[in-house]
FIKOL-970737 format. One line per field, with one value per residue: residue number from 1; chain; x, y, z of N, C-alpha, C in turn. Coordinates in steps of 0.05 Angstrom, whole numbers. Example, Ala and Ser with C-alpha at 12.3 -4.5 7.8 and 13.67 -1.06 7.14 Angstrom:
2
seq c(1, 2)
mol c(A, A)
n.X c(264, 257)
n.Y c(-114, -45)
n.Z c(156, 142)
ca.X c(246, 273)
ca.Y c(-90, -21)
ca.Z c(156, 143)
c.X c(264, 258)
c.Y c(-66, 1)
c.Z c(156, 157)
***
This chain:
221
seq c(1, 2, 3, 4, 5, 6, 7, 8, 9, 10, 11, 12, 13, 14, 15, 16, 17, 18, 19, 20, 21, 22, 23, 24, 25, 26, 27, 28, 29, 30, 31, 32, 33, 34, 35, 36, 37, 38, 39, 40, 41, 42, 43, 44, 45, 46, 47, 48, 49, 50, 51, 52, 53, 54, 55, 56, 57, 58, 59, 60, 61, 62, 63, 64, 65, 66, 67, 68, 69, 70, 71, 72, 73, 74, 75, 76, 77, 78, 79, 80, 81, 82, 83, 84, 85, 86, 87, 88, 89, 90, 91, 92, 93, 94, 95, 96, 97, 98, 99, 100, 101, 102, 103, 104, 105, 106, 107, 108, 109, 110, 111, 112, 113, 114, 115, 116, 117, 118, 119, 120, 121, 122, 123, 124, 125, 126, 127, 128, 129, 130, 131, 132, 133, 134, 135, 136, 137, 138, 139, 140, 141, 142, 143, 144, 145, 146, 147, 148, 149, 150, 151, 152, 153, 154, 155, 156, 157, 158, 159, 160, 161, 162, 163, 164, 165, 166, 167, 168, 169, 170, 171, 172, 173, 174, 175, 176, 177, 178, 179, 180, 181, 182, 183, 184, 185, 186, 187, 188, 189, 190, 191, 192, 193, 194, 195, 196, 197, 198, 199, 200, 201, 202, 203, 204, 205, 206, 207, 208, 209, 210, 211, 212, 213, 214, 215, 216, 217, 218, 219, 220, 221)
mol c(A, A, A, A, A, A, A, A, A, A, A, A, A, A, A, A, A, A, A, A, A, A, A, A, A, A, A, A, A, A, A, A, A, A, A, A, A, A, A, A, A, A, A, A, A, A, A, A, A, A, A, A, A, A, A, A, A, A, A, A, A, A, A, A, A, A, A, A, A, A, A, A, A, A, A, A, A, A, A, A, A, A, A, A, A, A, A, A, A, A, A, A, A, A, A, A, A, A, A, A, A, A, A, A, A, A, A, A, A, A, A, A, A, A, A, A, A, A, A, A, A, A, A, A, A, A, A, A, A, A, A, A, A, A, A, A, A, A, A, A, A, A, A, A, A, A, A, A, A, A, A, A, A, A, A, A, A, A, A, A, A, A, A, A, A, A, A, A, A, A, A, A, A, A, A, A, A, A, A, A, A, A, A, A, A, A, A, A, A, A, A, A, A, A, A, A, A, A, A, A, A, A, A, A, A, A, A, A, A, A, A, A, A, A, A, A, A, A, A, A, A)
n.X c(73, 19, -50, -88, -122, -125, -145, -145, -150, -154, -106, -71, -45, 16, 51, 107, 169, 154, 136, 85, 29, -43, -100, -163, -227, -284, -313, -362, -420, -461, -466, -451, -478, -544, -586, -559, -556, -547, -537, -539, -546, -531, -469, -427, -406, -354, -315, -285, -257, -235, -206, -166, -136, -112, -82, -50, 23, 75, 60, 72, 44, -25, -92, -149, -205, -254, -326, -343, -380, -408, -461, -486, -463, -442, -458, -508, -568, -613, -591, -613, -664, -698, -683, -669, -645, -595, -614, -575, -526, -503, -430, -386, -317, -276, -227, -181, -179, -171, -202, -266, -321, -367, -376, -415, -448, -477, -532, -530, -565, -591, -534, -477, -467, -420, -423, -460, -494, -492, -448, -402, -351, -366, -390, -335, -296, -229, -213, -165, -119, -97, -67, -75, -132, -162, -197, -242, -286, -292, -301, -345, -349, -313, -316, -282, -278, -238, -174, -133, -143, -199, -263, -252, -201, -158, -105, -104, -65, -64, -118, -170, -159, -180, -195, -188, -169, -117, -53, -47, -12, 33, 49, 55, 89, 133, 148, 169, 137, 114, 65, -6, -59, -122, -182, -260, -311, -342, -330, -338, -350, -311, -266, -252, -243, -198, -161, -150, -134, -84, -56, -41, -3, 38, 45, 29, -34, -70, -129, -177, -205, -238, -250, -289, -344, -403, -438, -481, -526, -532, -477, -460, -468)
n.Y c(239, 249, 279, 306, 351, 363, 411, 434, 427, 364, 362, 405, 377, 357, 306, 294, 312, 263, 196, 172, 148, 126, 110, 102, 105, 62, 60, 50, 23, 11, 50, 96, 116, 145, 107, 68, 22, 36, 87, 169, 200, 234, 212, 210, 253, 253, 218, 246, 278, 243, 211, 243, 259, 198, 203, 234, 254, 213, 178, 116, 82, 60, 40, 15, 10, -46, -55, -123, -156, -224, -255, -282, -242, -215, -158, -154, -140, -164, -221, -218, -233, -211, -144, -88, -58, -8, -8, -21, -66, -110, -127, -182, -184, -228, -238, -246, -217, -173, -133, -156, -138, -118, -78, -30, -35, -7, -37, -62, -50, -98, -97, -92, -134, -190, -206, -168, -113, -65, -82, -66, -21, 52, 63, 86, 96, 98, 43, 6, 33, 26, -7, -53, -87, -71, -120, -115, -128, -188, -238, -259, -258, -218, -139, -92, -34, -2, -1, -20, -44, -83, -55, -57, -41, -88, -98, -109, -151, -185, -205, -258, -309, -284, -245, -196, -173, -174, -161, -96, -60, -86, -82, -31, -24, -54, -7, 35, 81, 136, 181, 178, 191, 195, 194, 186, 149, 129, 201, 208, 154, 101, 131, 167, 127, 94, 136, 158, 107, 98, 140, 129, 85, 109, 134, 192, 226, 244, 275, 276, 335, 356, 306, 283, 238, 233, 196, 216, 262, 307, 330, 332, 377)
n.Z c(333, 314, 296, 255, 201, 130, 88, 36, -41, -73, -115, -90, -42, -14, -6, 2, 35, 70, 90, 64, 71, 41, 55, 37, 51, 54, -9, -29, -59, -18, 21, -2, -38, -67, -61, -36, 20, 71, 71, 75, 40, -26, -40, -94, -99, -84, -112, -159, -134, -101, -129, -153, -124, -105, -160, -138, -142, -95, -57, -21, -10, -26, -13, -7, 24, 44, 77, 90, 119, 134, 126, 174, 220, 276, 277, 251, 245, 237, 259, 313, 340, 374, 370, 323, 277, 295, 341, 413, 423, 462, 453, 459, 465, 427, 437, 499, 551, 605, 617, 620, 606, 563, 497, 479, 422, 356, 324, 253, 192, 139, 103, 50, 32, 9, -61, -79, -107, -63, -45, -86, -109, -122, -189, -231, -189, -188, -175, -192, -186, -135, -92, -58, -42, 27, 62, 120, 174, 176, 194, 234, 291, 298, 304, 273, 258, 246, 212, 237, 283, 330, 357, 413, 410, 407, 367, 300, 287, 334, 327, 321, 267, 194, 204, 174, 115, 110, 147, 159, 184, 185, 129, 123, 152, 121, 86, 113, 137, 150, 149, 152, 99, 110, 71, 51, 75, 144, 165, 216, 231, 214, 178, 231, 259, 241, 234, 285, 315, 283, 300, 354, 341, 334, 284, 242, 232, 172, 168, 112, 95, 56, 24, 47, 78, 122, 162, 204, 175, 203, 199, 141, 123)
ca.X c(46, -5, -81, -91, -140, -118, -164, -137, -154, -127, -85, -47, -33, 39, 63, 136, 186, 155, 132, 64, 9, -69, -124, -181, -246, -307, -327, -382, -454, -489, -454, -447, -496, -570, -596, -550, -577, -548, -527, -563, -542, -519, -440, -423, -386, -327, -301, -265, -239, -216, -186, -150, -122, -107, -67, -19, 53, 91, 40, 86, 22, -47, -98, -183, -219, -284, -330, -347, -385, -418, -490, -484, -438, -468, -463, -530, -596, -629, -580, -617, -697, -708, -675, -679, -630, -595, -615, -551, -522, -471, -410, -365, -289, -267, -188, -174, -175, -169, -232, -283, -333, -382, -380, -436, -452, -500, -533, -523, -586, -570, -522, -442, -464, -411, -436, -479, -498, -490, -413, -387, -346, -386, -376, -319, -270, -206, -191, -140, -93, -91, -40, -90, -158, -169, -231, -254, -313, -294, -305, -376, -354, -302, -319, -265, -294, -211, -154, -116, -157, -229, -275, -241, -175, -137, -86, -106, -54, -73, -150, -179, -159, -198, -206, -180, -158, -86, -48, -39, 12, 60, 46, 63, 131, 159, 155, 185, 109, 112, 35, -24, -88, -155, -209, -275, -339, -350, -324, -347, -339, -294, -244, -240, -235, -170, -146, -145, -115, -61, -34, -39, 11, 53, 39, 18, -52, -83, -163, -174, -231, -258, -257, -295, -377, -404, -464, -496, -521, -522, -450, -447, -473)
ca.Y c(227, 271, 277, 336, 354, 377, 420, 440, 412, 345, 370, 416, 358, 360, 284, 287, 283, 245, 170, 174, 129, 140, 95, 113, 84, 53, 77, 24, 28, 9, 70, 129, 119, 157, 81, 51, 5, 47, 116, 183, 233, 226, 222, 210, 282, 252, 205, 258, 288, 217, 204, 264, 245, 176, 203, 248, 233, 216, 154, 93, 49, 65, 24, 19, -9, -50, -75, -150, -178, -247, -264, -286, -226, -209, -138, -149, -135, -200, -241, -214, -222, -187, -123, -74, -36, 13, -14, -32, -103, -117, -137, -189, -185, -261, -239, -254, -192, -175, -129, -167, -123, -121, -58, -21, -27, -9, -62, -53, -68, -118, -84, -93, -167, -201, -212, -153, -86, -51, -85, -64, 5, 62, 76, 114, 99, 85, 32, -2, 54, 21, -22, -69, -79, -87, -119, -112, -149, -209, -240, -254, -251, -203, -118, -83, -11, 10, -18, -28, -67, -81, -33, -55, -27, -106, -92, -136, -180, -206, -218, -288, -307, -286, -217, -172, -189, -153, -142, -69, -47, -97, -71, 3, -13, -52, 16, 51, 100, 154, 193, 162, 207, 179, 202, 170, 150, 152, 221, 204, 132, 86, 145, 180, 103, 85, 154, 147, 83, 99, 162, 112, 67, 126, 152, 223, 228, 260, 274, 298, 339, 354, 282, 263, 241, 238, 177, 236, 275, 339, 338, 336, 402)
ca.Z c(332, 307, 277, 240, 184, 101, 73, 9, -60, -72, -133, -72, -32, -17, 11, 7, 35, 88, 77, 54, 52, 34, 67, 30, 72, 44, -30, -30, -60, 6, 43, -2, -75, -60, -66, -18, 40, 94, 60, 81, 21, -46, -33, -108, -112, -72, -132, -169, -108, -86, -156, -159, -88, -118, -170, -128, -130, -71, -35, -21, -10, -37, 1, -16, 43, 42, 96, 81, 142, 131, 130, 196, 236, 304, 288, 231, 266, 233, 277, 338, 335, 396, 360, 302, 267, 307, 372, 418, 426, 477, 436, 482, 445, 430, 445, 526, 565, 634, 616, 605, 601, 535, 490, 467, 395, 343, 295, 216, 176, 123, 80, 43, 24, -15, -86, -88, -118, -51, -29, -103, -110, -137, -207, -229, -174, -196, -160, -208, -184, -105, -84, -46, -21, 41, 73, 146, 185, 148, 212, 245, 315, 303, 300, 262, 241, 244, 196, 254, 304, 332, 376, 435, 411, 404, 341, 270, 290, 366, 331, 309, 236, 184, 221, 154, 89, 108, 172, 149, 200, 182, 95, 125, 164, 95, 68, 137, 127, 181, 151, 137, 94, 100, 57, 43, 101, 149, 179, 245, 240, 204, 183, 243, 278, 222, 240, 316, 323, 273, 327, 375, 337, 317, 257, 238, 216, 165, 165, 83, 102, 30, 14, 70, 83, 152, 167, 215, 163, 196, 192, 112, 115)
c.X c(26, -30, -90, -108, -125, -143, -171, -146, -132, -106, -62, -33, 4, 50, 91, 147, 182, 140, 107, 49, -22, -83, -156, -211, -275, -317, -336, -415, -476, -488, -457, -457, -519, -581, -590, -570, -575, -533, -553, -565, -529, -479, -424, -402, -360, -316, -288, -250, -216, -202, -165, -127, -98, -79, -44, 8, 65, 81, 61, 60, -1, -63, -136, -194, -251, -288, -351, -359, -406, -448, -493, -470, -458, -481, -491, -557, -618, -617, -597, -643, -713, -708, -685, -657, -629, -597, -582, -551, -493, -448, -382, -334, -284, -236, -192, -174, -179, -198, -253, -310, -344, -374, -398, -443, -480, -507, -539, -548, -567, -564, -499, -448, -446, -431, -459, -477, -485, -456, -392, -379, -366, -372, -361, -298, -246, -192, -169, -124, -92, -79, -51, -113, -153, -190, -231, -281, -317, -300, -323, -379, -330, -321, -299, -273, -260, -198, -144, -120, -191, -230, -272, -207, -153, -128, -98, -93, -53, -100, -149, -166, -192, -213, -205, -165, -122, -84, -35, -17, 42, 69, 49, 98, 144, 157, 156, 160, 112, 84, 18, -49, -99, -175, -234, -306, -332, -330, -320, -351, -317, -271, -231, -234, -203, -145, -133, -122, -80, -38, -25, -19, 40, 56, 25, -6, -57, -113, -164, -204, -250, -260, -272, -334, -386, -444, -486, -496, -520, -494, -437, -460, -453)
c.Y c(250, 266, 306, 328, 370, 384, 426, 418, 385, 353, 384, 390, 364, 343, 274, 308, 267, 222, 170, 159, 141, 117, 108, 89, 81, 63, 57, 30, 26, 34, 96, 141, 131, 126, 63, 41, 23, 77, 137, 209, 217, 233, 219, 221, 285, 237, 230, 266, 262, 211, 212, 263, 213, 182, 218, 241, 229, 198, 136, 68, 69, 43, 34, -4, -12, -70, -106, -167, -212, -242, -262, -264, -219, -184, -135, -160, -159, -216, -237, -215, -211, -153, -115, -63, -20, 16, -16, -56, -90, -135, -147, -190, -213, -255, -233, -231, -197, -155, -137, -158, -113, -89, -50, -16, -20, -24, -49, -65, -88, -103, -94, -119, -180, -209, -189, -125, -66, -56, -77, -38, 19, 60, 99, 119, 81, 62, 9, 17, 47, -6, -52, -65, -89, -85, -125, -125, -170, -238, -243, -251, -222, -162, -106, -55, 7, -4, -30, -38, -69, -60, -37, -61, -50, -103, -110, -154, -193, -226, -249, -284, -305, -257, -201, -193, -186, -147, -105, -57, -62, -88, -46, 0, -30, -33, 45, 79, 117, 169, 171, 192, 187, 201, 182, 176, 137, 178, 219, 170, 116, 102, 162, 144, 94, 103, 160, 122, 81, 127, 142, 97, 89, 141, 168, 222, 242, 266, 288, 303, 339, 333, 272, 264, 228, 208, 192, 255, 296, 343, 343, 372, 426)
c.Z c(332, 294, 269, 205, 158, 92, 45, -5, -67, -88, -117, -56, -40, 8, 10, 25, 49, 83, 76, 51, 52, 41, 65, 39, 55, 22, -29, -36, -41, 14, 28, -33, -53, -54, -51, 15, 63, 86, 70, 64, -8, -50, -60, -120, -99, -93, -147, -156, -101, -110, -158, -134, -102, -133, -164, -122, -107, -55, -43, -15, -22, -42, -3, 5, 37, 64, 80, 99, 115, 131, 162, 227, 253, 304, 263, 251, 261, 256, 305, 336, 346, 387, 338, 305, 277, 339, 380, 424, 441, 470, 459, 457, 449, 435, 473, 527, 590, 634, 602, 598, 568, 522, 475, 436, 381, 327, 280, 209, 158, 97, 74, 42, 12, -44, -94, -96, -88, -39, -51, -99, -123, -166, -208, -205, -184, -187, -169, -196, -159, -112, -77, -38, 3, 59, 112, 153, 172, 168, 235, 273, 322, 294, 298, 252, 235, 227, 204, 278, 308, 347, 407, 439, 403, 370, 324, 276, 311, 352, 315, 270, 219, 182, 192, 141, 99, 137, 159, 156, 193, 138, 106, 137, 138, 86, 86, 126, 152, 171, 136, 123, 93, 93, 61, 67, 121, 168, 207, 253, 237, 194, 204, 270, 274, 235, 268, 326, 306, 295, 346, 363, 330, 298, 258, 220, 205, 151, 133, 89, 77, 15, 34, 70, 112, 150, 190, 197, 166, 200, 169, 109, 105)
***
């Protein structure tokens, strides 16, 4: 169980012999076009990088995540009229716990709509060459910013239906997967959330740093 960072060009990549998968996180026009609803840089100059990633031999899955909340999801700052974007909301988990205790979140302006310009891939990502999509915050009372559970850690498969398109973990052990790479956004959120929770399950992470864009922009520096 490991989390470790690849720096090298994707073309070096070198994912055999051990079981290989790639969990490439959010290429989505809200998040990482100049134009997007909640983007803070023009992240554009990761699609060839991520392509080139894409097409390396040796991935037994090859996996394109998108977030998909509802109109309605608690974590969008309309839902709350007291609030504004960015404020915190105390997020209660709907799966039984012995801690019941809220967790601190931030609200999302209204962005990643189904049917719209900002929830479509950017141009120019290949994503005919992935295995599956799969979508996250599909779910209005659920918060999923991981592959592999919500923000208070319960696995994809304890949560409410409806939670993710895909239990993921059970599409990694039919293909006995001991690493995962994540590329994509964010750096500091949603890939280093994927990446986290996958040590925690076992599997050997790997952060692809030069595919990666950070939603604090002084970190794309």
């Amino acid at each position: 169980m490991l989390l470790s960072t690849v720096s090298k060009s994707p073309m070096m990549y070198q994912v055999t012999p051990r079981r290989s998968a790639l969990i490439i996180e959010h290429m989505q026009n809200d998040l990482v076009h100049p134009k997007g609803a909640f983007c803070n840089g023009d992240f554009r100059y990761l699609i060839p990088k991520i392509n080139s990633l894409l097409a390396t031999p040796g991935f037994l899955l090859r996996v394109a995540t998108t977030a998909s909340p509802p109109h309605d999801h608690e974590i969008m700052a309309h839902n709350h009229p007291s609030k504004r974007a960015f404020d915190h909301h105390d997020h209660h988990c709907p799966v039984k716990r012995k801690d019941r205790k809220p967790t601190k979140l931030p609200l999302m302006p209204k962005y990643l709509q189904k049917g719209t310009w900002g929830h479509q891939f950017l141009d120019g990502f290949e994503i005919d060459k992935v295995d599956f999509i799969y979508e996250k915050l599909t779910n209005s009372k659920v918060v999923n910013f991981s592959c592999f559970g919500d923000a208070r850690g319960n696995p994809t498969r304890h949560l409410p239906a409806g939670s993710a398109s895909h239990d993921l973990q059970t599409e990694l052990e039919k293909r006995d997967i001991t690493d995962i790479f994540v590329p994509g956004l964010g750096g500091d959120h949603c890939v280093a959330e994927t990446a986290r929770a996958a040590v925690k399950m076992g599997y050997t992470s790997h952060v692809v740093e030069d595919c990666l864009a950070f939603h604090d922009a002084t970190k794309n520096d």
